[in-house]
PAMI-331363 format. One record per residue (C-alpha): residue number from 1; x, y, z negated. Coordinates in pm, 1 decimal. Example, Ala and Ser with C-alpha at 12.3 -4.5 7.8 and 13.67 -1.06 7.14 Angstrom:
<nodes>
(node 1; (1230.0; -450.0; -780.0))
(node 2; (1367.0; -106.0; -714.0))
</nodes>
This chain:
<nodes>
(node 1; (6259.5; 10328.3; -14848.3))
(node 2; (6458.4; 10039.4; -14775.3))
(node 3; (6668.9; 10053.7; -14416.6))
(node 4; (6524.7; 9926.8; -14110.8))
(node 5; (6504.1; 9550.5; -14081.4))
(node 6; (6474.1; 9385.0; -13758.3))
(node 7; (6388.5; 9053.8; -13651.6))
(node 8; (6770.7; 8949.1; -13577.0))
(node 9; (7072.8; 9132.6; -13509.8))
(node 10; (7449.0; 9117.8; -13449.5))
(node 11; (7719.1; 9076.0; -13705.4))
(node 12; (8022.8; 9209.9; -13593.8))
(node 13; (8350.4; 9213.0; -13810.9))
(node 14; (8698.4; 9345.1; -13839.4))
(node 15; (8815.2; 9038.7; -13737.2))
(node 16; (8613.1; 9040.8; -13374.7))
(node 17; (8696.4; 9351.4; -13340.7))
(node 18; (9058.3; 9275.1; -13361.7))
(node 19; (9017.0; 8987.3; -13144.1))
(node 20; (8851.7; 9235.3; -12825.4))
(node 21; (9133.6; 9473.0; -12957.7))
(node 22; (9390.4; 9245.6; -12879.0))
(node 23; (9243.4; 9164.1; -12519.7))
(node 24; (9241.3; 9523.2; -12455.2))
(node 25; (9547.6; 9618.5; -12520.7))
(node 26; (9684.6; 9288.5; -12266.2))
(node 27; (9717.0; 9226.7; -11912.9))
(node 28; (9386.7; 9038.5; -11828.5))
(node 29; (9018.6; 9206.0; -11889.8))
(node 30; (8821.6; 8942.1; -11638.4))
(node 31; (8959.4; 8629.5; -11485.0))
(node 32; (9223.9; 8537.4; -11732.5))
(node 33; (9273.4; 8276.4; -12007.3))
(node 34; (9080.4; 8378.8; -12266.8))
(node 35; (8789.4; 8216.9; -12075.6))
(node 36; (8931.6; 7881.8; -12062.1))
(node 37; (9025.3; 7906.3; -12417.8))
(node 38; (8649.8; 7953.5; -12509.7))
(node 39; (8526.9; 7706.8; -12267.8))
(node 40; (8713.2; 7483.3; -12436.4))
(node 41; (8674.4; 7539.8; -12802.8))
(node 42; (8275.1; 7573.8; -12755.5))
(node 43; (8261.5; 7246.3; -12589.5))
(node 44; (8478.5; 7088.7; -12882.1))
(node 45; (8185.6; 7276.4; -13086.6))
(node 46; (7948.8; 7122.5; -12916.8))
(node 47; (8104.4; 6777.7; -12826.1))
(node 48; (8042.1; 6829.8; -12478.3))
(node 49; (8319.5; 6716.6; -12203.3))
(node 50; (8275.6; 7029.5; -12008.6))
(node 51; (8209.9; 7411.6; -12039.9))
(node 52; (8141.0; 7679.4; -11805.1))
(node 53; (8180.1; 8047.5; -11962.3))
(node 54; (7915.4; 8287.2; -11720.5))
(node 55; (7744.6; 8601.6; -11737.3))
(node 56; (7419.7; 8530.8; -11952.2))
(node 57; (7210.4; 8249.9; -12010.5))
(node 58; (7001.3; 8331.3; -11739.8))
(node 59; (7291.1; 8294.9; -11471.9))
(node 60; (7372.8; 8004.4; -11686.2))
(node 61; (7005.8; 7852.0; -11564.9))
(node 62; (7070.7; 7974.8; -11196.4))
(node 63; (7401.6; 7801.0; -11166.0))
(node 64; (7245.8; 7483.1; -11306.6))
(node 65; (6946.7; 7475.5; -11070.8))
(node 66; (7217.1; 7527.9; -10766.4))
(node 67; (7445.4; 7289.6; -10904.2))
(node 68; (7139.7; 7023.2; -10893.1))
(node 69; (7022.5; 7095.0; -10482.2))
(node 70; (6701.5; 7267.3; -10630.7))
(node 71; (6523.2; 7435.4; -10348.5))
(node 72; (6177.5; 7478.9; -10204.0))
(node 73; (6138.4; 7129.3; -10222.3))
(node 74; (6172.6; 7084.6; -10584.3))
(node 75; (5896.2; 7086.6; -10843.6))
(node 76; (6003.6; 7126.9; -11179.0))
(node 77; (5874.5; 7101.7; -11495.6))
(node 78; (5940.3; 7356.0; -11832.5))
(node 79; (5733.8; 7443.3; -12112.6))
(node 80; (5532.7; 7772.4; -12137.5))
(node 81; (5721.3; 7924.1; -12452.3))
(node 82; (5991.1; 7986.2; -12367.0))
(node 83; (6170.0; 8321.2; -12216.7))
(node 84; (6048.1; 8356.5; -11870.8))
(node 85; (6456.0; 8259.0; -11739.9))
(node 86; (6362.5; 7912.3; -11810.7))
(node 87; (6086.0; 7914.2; -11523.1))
(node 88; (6207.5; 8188.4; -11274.8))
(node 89; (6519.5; 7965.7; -11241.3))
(node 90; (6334.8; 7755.7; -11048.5))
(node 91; (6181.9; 8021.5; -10847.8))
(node 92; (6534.0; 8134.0; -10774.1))
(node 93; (6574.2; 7862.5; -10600.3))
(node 94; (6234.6; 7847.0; -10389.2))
(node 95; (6116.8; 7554.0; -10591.7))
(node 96; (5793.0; 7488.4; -10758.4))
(node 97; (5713.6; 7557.9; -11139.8))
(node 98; (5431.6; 7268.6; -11368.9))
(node 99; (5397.6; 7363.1; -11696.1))
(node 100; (5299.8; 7126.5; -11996.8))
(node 101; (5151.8; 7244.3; -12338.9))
(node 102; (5331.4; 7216.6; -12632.8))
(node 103; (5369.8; 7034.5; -12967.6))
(node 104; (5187.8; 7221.5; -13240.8))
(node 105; (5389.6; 7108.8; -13478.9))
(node 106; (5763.3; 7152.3; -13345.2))
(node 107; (5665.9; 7421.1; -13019.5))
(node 108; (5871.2; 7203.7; -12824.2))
(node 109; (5744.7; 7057.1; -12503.8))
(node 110; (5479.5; 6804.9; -12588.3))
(node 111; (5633.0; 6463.7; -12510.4))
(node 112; (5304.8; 6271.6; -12435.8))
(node 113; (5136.7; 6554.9; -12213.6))
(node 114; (5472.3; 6557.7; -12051.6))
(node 115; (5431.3; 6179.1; -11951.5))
(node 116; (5045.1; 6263.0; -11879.7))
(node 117; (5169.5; 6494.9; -11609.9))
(node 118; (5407.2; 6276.2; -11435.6))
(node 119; (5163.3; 5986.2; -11395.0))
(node 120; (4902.7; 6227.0; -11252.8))
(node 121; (5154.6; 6231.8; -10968.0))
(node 122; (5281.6; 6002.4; -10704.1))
(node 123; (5630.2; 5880.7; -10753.0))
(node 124; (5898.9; 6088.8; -10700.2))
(node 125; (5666.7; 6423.6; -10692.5))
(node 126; (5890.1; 6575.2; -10959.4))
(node 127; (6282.7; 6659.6; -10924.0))
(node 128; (6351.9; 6758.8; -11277.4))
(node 129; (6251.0; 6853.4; -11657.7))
(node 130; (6376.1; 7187.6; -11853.0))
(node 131; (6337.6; 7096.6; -12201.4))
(node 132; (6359.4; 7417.0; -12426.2))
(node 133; (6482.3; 7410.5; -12812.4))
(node 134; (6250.9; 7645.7; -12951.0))
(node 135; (6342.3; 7895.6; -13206.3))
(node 136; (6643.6; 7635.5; -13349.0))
(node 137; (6461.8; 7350.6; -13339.3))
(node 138; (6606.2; 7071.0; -13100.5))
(node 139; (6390.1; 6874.0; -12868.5))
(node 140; (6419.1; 6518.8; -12914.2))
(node 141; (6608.0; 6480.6; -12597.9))
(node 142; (6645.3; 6120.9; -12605.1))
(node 143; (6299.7; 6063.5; -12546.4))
(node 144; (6310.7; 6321.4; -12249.5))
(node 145; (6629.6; 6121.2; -12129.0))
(node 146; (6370.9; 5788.5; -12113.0))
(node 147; (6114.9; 5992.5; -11922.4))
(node 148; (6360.9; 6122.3; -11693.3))
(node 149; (6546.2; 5808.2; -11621.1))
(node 150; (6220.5; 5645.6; -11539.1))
(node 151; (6131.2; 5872.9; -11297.3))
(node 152; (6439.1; 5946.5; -11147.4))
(node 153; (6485.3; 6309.5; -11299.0))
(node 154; (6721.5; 6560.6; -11385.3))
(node 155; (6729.9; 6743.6; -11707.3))
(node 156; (6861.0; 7089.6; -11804.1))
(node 157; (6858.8; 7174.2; -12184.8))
(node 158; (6776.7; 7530.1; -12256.4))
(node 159; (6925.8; 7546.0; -12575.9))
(node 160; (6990.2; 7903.4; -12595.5))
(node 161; (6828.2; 7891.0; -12954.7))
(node 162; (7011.8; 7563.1; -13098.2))
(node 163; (7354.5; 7542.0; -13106.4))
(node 164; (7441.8; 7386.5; -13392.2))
(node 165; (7127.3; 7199.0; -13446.0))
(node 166; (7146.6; 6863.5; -13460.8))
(node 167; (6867.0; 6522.2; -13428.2))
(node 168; (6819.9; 6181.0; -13499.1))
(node 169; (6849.4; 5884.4; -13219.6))
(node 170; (6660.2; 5569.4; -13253.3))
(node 171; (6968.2; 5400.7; -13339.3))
(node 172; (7024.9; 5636.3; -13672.5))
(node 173; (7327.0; 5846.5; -13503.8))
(node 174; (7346.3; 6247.8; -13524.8))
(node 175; (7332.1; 6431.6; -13174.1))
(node 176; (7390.3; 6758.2; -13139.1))
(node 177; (7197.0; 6986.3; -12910.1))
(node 178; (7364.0; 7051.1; -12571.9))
(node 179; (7582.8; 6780.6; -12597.3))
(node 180; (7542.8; 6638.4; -12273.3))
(node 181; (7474.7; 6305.2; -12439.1))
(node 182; (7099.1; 6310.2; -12260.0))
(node 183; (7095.8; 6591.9; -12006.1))
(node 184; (7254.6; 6670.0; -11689.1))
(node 185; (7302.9; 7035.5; -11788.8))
(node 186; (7297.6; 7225.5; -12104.8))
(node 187; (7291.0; 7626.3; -12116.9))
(node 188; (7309.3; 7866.4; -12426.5))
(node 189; (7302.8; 8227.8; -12444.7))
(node 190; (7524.8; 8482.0; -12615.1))
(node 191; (7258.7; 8782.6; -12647.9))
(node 192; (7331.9; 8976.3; -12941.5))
(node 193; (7055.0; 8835.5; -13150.7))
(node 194; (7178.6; 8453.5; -13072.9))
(node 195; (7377.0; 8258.0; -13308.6))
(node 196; (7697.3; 8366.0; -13133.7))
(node 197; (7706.7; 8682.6; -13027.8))
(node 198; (7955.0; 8841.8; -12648.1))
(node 199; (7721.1; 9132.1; -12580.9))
(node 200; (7555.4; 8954.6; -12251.5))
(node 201; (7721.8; 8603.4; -12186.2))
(node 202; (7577.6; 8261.4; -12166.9))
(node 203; (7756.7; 7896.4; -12127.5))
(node 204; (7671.8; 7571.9; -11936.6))
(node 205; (7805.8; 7214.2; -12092.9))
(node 206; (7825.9; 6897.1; -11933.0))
(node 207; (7994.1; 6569.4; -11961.8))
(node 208; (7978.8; 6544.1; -11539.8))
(node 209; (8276.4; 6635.3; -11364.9))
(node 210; (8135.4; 6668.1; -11072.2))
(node 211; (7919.5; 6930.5; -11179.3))
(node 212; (8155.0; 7104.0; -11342.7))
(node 213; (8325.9; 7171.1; -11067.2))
(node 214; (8074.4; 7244.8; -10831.4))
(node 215; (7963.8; 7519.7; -11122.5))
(node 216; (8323.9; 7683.8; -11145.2))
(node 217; (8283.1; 7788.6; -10771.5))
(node 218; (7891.7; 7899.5; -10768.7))
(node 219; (7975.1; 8132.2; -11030.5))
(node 220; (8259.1; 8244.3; -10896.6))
(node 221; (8092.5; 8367.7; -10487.7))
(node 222; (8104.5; 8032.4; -10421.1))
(node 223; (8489.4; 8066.2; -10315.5))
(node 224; (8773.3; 7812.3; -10399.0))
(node 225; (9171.8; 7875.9; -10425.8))
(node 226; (9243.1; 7512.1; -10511.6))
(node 227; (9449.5; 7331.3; -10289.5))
(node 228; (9293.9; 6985.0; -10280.9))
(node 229; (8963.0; 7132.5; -10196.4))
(node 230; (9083.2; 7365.4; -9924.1))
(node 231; (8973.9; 7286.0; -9577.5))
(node 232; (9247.3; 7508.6; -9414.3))
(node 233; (9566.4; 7673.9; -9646.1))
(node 234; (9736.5; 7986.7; -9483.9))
(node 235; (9923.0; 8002.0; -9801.4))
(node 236; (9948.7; 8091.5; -10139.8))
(node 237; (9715.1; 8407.7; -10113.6))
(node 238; (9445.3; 8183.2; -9942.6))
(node 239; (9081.9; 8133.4; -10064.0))
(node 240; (8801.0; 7979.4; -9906.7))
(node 241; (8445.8; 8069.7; -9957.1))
(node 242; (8291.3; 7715.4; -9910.2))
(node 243; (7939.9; 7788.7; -10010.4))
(node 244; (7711.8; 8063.8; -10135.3))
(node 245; (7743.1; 8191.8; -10484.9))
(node 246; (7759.8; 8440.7; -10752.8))
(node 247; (7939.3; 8666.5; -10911.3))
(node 248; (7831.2; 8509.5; -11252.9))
(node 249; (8151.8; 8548.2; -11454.3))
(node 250; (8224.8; 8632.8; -11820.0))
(node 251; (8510.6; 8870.9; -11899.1))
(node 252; (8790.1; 8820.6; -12119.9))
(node 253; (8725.3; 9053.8; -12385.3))
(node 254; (8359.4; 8920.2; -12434.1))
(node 255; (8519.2; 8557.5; -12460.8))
(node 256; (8738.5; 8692.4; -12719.1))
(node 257; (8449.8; 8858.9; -12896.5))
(node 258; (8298.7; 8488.2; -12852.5))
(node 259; (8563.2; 8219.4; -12993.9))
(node 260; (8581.6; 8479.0; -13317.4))
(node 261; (8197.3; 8451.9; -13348.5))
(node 262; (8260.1; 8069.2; -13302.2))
(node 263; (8476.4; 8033.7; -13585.9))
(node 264; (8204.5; 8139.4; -13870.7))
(node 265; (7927.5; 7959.1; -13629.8))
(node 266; (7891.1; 7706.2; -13900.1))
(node 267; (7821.3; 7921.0; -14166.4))
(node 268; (7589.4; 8120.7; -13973.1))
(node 269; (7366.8; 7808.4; -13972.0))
(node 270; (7427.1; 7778.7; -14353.9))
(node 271; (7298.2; 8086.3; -14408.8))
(node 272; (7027.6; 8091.5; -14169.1))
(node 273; (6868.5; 7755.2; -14323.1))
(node 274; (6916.1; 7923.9; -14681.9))
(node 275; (6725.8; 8202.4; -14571.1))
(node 276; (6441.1; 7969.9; -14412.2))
(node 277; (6448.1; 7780.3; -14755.1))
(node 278; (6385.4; 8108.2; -14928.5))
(node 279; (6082.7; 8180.7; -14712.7))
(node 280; (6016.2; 7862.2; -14747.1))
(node 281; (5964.8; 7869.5; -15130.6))
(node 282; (5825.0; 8245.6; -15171.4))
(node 283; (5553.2; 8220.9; -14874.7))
(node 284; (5424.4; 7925.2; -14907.1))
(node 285; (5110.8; 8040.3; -15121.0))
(node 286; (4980.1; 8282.8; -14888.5))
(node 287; (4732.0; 8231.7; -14610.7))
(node 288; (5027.5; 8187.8; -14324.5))
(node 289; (5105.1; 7884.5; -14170.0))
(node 290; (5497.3; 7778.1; -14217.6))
(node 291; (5681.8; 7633.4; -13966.6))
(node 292; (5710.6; 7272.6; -14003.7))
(node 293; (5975.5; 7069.0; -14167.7))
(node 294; (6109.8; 6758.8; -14052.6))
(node 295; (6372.4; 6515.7; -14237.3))
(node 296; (6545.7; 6357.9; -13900.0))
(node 297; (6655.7; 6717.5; -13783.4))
(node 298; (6903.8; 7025.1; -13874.7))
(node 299; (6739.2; 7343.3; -13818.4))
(node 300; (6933.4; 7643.4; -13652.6))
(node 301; (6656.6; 7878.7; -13685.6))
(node 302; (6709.0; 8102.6; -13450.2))
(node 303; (6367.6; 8248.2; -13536.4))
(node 304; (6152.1; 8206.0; -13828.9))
(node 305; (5811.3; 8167.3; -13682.4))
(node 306; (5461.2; 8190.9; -13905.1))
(node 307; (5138.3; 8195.1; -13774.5))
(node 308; (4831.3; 8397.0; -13923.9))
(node 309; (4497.4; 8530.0; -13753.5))
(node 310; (4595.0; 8875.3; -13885.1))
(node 311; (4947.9; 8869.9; -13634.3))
(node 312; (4875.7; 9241.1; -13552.1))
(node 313; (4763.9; 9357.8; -13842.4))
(node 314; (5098.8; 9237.9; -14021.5))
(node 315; (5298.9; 9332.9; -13763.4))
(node 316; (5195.3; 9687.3; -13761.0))
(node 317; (5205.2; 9683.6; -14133.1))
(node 318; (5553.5; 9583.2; -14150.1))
(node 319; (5649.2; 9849.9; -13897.0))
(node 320; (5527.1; 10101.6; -14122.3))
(node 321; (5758.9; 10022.8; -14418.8))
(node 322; (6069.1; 9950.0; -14152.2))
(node 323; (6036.1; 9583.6; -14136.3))
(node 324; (6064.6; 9529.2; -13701.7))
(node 325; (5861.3; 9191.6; -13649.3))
(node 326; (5850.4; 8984.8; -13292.9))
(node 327; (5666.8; 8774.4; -13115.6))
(node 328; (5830.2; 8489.4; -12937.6))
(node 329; (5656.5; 8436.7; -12681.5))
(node 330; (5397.8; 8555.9; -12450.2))
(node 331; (5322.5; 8236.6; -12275.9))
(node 332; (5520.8; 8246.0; -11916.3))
(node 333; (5162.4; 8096.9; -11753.1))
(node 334; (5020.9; 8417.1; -11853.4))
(node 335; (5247.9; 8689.5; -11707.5))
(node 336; (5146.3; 8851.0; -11389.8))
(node 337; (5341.3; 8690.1; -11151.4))
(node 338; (5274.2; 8325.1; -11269.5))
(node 339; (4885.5; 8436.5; -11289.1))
(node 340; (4914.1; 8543.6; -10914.3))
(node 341; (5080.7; 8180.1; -10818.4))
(node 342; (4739.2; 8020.0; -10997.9))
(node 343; (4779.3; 7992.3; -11365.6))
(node 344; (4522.8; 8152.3; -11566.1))
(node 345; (4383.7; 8152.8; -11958.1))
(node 346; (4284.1; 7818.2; -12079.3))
(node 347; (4520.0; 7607.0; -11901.1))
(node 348; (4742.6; 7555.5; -12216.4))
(node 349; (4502.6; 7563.2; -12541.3))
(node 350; (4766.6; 7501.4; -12769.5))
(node 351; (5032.4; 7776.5; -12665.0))
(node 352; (4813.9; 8001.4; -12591.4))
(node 353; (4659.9; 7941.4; -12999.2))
(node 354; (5032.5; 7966.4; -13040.5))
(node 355; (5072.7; 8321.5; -12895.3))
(node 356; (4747.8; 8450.4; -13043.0))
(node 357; (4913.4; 8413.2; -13411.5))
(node 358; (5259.6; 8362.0; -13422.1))
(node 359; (5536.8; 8618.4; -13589.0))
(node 360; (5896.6; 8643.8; -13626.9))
(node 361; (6040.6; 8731.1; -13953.4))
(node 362; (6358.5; 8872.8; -14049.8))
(node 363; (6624.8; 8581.4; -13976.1))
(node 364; (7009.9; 8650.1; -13912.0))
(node 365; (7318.8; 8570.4; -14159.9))
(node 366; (7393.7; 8900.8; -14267.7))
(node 367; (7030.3; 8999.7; -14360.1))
(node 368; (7098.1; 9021.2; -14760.8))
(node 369; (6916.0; 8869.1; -15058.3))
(node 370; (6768.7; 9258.3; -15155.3))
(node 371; (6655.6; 9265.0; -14787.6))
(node 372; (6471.5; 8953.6; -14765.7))
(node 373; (6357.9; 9045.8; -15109.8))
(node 374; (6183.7; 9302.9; -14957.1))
(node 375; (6076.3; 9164.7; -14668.5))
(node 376; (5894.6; 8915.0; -14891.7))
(node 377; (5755.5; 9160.4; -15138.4))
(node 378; (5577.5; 9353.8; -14827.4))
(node 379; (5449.1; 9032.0; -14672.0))
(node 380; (5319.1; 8925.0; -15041.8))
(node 381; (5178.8; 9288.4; -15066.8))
(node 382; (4990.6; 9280.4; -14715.7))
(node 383; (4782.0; 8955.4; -14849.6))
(node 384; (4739.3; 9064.2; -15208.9))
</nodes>
């Protein structure tokens, strides 16, 4: 019997190891400048101006909904799957949550339903769009950016499945996800199964100063110990808490743990697109649906996601010979507390279809060539 093989998974080696080693054995665990150091090396990664280092990505999400004035005012529109962070960020903040259906084809938000939904309204009805990358694959955020500048609205890019994926503009030139090229706000998480891995942690790029700023105190209680923004200064012990906010920091250890991850990131999306390719090739006789391919984009897959009207019955037969499956996601309009604020079944056809077949294979770079073997051979076995 072959291991256990689950749907994604850390990789940790010597070398991060040494790295949170290294941190341990200093003088700074939280607060020191280690966290700079990543900021700045995944924004290089990214090609962002700015990045802010927090907690998770869901903090990351909270931050960026303060650092916009979302309140109780604010309706806000995300896709339904997605992780429920996405939408409840909004919520944090008293606001309003519209969801529109997505793309069948990329399980991104659905560009022209999104423009349907906007219309439907009067002007100015809306405050702002959460795109999400789904599963790796990057949302053509410069048609978002059109929609939003239209309609005078801000965008956050969850792209806690993408970095590293990359799309084609209009004009022919590359754009990498969470740039800050097209949205306000760009957030990424650090969960063990991500593409870079701190334990918990999430980041926040932007190429806006101003926000950047305004995020480095909301994560930090909302307190500031910078002269220039001081309205009083006792002194060189003195700190101001100038507005309300969190205690959303990352530590020093887990940003060590993160700019060692970041140094392979690359070929962690090498080997993630030759394990797609391999699925690709071997599955593509069997009565799944594959996830589609498209020429103007690079990939990250995050998740490898087929769909067949047997979903349960190959996920419990995979179980049984230690393959672990997933399902990504249950629609958000469908969990209890959305369904209690007045969504219900039937409002979003095509995710829900989604939900009702979709699958998560095996998909991280240090799943082997004998393990995917397998995982094919059992999938091939299930249909024959």
């Amino acid at each position: 019997m072959m291991k256990q093989i689950a749907y994604g998974r850390q990789n940790i080696t010597s070398e991060d190891i040494e790295a949170v080693t290294a941190i341990l054995k200093g003088d700074f665990l939280t607060q020191g400048p280690t966290i700079e150091l990543f900021e700045k090396a995944f924004a290089h990664y990214i090609g962002s101006k700015y990045a802010v280092a927090v907690s998770n990505g869901t903090a990351a999400l909270h931050l960026c909904t303060l650092s916009l004035n979302a309140n109780e005012k604010s309706r806000v529109i995300t896709s339904p799957i997605t992780f429920a962070a996405s939408a409840n960020c909004v919520k944090y903040c008293g606001g309003e949550v519209h969801f529109v259906d997505i793309n069948p084809e990329t399980f991104t938000i659905d560009i022209d339903k999104l423009i349907q939904l906007i219309e439907s309204k009067p002007p100015g009805y809306f405050s702002g769009i959460i795109p999400v990358d789904f599963a790796g694959f990057p949302v053509n955020m410069e048609e978002i950016k059109k929609i939003a500048t239209k309609n005078n609205l801000w965008i956050i890019e969850d792209a806690c499945h993408s970095p590293g994926a990359k799309f084609k503009s209009d004009d022919g030139n590359i754009h990498n996800s969470g740039s800050g090229e097209y949205a306000d706000l760009a957030i990424f998480s650090f969960h063990p199964v991500k593409h870079i891995a701190t334990g918990e942690g999430g980041m926040i790029t932007t190429n806006s100063k101003e926000l950047y700023d305004r995020l480095n105190i909301l994560r930090t209680h909302g307190i500031t110990k910078n002269p220039d923004l001081l309205i009083e200064n006792h002194g060189g012990w003195y700190y101001e808490m100038q507005e309300l906010g969190y205690n959303y920091r990352l530590t020093d250890f887990q940003a060590a743990l993160g700019i060692s991850q970041l140094k392979r990131a690359e070929d962690g999306i090498k080997r993630r697109n030759e394990i797609a390719q391999k699925y690709f090739i071997e599955l593509k006789d069997l009565p799944i649906t594959l996830p589609k391919q498209f020429e103007n984009t690079q990939h990250a897959y995050h998740l490898f996601i087929i769909q067949t009207k047997k979903r349960k019955e190959l996920y419990d037969f995979l179980k049984t010979v230690s393959i672990f499956t997933q399902v990504h996601y249950i629609p958000v309009h469908l969990m209890p507390y959305y369904k209690n604020l007045g969504w219900k079944k039937g409002d979003f056809p095509i995710s829900e279809e989604y939900y009702d077949n979709c699958l998560s294979l095996p998909m991280y770079p240090s799943l082997t060539e004998q393990e995917q073997e397998y995982v094919i051979e059992q999938i091939k076995k299930f249909y024959r």
